[in-house]
C-alpha positions as CSV (number, residue, x, y, z in Angstrom):
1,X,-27.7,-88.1,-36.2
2,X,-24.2,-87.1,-34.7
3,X,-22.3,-85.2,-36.7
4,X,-19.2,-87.2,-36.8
5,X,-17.0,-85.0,-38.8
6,X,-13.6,-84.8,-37.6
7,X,-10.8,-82.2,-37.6
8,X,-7.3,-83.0,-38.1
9,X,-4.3,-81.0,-37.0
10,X,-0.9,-81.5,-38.9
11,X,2.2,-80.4,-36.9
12,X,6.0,-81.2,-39.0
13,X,9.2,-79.5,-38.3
14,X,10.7,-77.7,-41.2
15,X,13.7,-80.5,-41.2
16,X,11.4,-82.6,-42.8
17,X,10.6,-85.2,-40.0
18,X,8.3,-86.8,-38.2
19,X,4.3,-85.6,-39.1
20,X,2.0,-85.5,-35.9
21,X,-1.5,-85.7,-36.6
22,X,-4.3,-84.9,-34.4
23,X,-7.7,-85.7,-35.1
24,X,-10.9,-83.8,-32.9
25,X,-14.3,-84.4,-33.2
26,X,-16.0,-81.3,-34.3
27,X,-18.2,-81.0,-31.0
28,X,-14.7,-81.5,-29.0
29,X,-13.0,-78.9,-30.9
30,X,-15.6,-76.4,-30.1
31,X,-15.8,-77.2,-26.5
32,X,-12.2,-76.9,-26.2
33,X,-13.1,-73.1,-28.3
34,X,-15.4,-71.9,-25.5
35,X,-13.5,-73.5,-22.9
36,X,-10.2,-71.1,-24.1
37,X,-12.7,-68.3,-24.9
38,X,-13.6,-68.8,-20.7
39,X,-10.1,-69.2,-19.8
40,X,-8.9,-66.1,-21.3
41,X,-11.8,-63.8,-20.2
42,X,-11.2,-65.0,-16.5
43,X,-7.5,-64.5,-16.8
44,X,-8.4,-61.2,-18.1
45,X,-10.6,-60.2,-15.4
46,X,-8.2,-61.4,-12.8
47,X,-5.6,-59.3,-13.9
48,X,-7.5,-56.7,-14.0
49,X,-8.7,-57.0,-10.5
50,X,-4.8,-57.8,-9.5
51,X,-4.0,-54.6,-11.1
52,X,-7.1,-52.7,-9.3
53,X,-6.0,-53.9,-5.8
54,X,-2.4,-53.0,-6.6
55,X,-3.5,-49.5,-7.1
56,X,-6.2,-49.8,-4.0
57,X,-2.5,-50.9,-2.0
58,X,-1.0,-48.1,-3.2
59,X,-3.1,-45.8,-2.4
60,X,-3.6,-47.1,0.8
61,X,-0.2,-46.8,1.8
62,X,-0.5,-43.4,-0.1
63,X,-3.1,-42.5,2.5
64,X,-0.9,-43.7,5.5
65,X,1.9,-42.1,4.8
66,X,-0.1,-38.3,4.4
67,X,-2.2,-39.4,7.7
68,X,1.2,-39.8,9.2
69,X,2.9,-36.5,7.8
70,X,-0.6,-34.7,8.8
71,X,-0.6,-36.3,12.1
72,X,3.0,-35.2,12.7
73,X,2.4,-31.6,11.2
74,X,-0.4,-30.9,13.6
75,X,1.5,-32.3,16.1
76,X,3.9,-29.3,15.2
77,X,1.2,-27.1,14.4
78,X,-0.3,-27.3,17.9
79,X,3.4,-26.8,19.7
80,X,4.1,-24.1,17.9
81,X,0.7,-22.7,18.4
82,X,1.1,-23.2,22.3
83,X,4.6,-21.7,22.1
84,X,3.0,-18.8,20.2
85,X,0.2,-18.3,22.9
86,X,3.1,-17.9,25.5
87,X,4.6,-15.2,23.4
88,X,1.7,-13.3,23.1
89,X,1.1,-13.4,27.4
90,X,4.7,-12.3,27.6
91,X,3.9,-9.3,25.2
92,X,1.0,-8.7,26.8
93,X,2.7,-8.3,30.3
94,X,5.6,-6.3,28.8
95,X,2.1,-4.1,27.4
96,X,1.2,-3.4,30.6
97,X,4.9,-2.8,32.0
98,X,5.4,-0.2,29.2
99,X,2.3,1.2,30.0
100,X,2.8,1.9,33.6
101,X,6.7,2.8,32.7
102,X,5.1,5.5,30.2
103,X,2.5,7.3,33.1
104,X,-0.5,5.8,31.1
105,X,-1.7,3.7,34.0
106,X,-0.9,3.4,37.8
107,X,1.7,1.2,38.9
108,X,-0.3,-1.6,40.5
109,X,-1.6,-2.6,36.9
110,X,1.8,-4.6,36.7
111,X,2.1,-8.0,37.8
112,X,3.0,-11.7,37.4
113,X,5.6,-13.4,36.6
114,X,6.2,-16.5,34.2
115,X,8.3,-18.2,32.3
116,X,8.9,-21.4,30.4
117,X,10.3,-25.0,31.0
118,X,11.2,-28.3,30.1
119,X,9.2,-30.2,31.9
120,X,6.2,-27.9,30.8
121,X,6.7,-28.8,27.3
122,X,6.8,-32.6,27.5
123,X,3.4,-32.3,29.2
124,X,0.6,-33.1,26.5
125,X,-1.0,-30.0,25.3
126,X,-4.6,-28.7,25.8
127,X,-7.4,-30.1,23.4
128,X,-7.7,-26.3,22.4
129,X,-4.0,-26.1,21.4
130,X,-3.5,-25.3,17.7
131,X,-7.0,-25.0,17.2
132,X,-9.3,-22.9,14.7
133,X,-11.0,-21.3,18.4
134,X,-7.4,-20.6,20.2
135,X,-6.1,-19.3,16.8
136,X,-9.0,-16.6,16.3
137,X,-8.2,-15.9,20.4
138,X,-4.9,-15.5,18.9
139,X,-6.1,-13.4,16.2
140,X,-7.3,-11.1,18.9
141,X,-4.7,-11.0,21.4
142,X,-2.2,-9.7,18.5
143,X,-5.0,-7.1,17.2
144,X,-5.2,-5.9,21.2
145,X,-1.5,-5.3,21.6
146,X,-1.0,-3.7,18.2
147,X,-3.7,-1.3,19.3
148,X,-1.8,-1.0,22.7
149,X,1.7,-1.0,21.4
150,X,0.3,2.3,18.8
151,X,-1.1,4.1,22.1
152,X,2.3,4.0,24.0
153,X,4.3,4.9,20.6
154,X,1.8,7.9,20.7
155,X,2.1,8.5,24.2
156,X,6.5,8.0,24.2
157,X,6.0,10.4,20.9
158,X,4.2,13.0,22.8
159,X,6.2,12.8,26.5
160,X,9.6,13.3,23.9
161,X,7.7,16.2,22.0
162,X,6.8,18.1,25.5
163,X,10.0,17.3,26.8
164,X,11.5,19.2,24.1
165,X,9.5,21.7,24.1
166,X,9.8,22.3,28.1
167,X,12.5,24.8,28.7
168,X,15.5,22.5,31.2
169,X,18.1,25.5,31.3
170,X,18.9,28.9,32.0
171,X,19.2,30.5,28.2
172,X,22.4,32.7,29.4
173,X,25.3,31.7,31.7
174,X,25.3,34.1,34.5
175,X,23.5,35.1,38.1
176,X,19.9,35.6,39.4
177,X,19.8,39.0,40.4
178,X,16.4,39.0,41.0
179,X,13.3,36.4,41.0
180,X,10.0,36.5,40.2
181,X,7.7,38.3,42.7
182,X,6.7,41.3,44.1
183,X,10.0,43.9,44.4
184,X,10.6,47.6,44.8
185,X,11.0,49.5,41.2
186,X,14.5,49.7,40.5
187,X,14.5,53.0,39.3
188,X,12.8,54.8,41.8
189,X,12.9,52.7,44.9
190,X,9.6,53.6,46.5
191,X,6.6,51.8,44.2
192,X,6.3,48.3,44.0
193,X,5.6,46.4,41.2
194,X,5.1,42.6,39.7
195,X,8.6,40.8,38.5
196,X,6.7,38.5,35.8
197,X,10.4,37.1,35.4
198,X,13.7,36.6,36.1
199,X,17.0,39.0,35.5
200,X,20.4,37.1,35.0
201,X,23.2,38.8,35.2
202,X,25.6,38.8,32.3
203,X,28.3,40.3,30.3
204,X,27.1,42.6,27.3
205,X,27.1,40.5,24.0
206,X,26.7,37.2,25.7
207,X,25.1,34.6,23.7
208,X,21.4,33.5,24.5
209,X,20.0,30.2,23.7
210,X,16.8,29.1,23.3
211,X,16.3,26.4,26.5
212,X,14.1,24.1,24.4
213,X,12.6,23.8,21.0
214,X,9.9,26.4,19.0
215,X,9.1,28.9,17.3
216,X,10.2,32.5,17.3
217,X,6.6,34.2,16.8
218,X,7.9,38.0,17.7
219,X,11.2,39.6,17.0
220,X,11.7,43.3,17.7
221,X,11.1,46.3,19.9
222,X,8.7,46.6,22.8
223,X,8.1,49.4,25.5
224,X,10.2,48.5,29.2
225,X,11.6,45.2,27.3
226,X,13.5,46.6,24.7
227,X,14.7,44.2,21.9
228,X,12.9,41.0,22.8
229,X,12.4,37.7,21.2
230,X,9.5,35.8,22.1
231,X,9.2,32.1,21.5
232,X,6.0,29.1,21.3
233,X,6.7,26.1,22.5
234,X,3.6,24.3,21.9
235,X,1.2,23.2,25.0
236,X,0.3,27.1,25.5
237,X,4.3,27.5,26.9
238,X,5.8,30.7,25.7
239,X,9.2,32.3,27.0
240,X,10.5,35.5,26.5
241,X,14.1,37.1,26.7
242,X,14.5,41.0,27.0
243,X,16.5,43.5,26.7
244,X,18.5,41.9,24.6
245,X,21.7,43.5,22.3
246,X,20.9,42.3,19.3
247,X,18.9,39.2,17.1
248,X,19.8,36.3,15.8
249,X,16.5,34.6,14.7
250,X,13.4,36.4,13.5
251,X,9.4,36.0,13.4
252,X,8.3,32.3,12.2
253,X,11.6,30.7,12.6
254,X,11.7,27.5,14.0
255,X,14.9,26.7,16.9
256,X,16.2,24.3,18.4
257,X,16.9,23.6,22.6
258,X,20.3,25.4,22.5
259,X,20.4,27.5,19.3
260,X,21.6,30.9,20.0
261,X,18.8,33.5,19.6
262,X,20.2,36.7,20.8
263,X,23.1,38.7,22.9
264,X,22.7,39.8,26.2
265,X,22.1,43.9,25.9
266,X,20.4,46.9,28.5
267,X,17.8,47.6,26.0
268,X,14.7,49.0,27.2
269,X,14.2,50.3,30.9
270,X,17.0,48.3,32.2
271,X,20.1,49.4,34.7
272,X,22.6,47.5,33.4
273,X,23.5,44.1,30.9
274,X,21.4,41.3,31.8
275,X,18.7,39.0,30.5
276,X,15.0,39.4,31.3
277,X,13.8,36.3,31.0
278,X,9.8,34.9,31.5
279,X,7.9,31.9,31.1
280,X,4.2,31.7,30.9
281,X,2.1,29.1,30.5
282,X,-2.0,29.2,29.1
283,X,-1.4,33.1,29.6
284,X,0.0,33.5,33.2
285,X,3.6,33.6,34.0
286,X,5.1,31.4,36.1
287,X,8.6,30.9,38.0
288,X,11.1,30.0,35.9
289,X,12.5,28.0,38.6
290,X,10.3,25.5,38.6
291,X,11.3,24.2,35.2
292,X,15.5,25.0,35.8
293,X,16.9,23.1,38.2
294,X,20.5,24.0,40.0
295,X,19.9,27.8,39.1
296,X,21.9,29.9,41.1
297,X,21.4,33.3,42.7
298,X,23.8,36.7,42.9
């Protein structure tokens, strides 16, 4: 049999009216259970799924908006790559200028010109632009100049260290009296002997300078030169002054192009004030002339 129990419902309002009744059959009433029981769990699981996609969205448009900034950033990335490549060909030319300009290679290793333009930039860039390969050629090309920039630093340092070191002046004002060469002895006018140097003519006690810089390796008294100072220059250059007055440096002292070194004297086998001066270079004296230009004779 049926079960025909029923289920009533009372609904009043505190005010004391009207009573509404509502009377279910138990099978109804459960029906109407299960049926609220489904409707909740699929209202459930829709808003879940509403809330899932609304995340999905947003991370969608999450993922646009970084795929946009990206695609703009490597857009940047590769210009600026491309603008970075033209840099380093400029350097690399201005390498090669330097590197002529200096004496380290021969004049015909310079060439090509270049330069930049609108219209070059609003042309789309090479596939290999602001990529991994042209960064790493990049990479390279900076290593190579460094390297070449440090060579012509070296090579600048060392033309500037023999250029101070390479006598440019007569080290007394005065007159040639005699050059370098074969000559008659002074003293007794018959022999003839070998003028490693040249005599200037000067007034006694006139200062002496040293014509470039180095180091004062001798300092004193020798047969025929009298008072001499002798000076290193570096690059197997020495000089020498004689017959000189007095000092004014001594043995191991470092000078300067232009320091004063001595006084003009006639120390030694000498007929009268003047400086004796010689050059010689890896052991063998050589004209003085060579190195002073404008020199003048008496």
């Amino acid at each position: 049999m049926l079960n025909k129990r029923l289920y009533t419902f009372i609904v009043s309002s505190h005010d004391g009216g009207r009573l509404w009744r509502l009377s279910l059959p138990y099978p109804l009433l459960i029906g109407i259970a299960v049926f609220a029981i489904i409707g909740l769990i699929s209202a459930g699981v829709a808003t879940y799924r509403y809330g899932r996609m609304l995340l999905i969205v947003s991370d969608y448009n999450h993922l646009l908006a970084e795929n946009d900034s990206f695609r703009s950033e490597n857009h940047n990335y590769r210009i600026q790559t491309a603008q970075l490549g033209e840099k380093i060909d400029f350097l690399e030319t201005l390498a090669r200028k330097l590197t002529v300009y200096s004496g380290m290679e021969s004049e015909r290793a310079v060439g090509g010109v270049g330069g930049y333009s609108k219209d070059a930039f609003a042309q789309p860039l090479p596939s290999s632009a602001g990529t991994l390969q042209a960064i790493d050629t990049y990479n390279r090309s900076v290593s190579r100049l460094e390297e070449g920039y440090r060579n012509i630093e070296n090579n600048l340092s060392l033309q500037a260290l023999v250029k101070s070191v390479t006598p440019d002046r007569l080290p007394v004002r005065g007159y040639i009296t005699e050059g370098q060469g074969m000559r008659r002895d002074p003293f007794t006018g018959t022999s003839r002997e070998y003028h490693t140097g040249v005599d200037i003519s000067a007034p006694l006690g006139s200062r002496i300078i040293a014509p470039a810089d180095g180091m004062v390796i001798f300092a004193g008294y020798r047969a025929g030169y009298g008072k001499i100072v002798v000076i290193d220059h570096m690059f197997g250059m020495i000089t020498r002054y004689g017959h000189l007055y007095k000092f004014n440096v001594q043995a191991g002292q470092r000078v300067s192009r232009s320091d004063v070194i001595g006084y003009v004297g006639n120390t030694g086998r000498s007929t009268g004030p003047h400086l004796h001066f010689e050059i010689w270079w890896h052991n063998k004296a050589i004209n003085p002339a060579k190195f002073l230009a404008g020199v003048r004779r008496g």
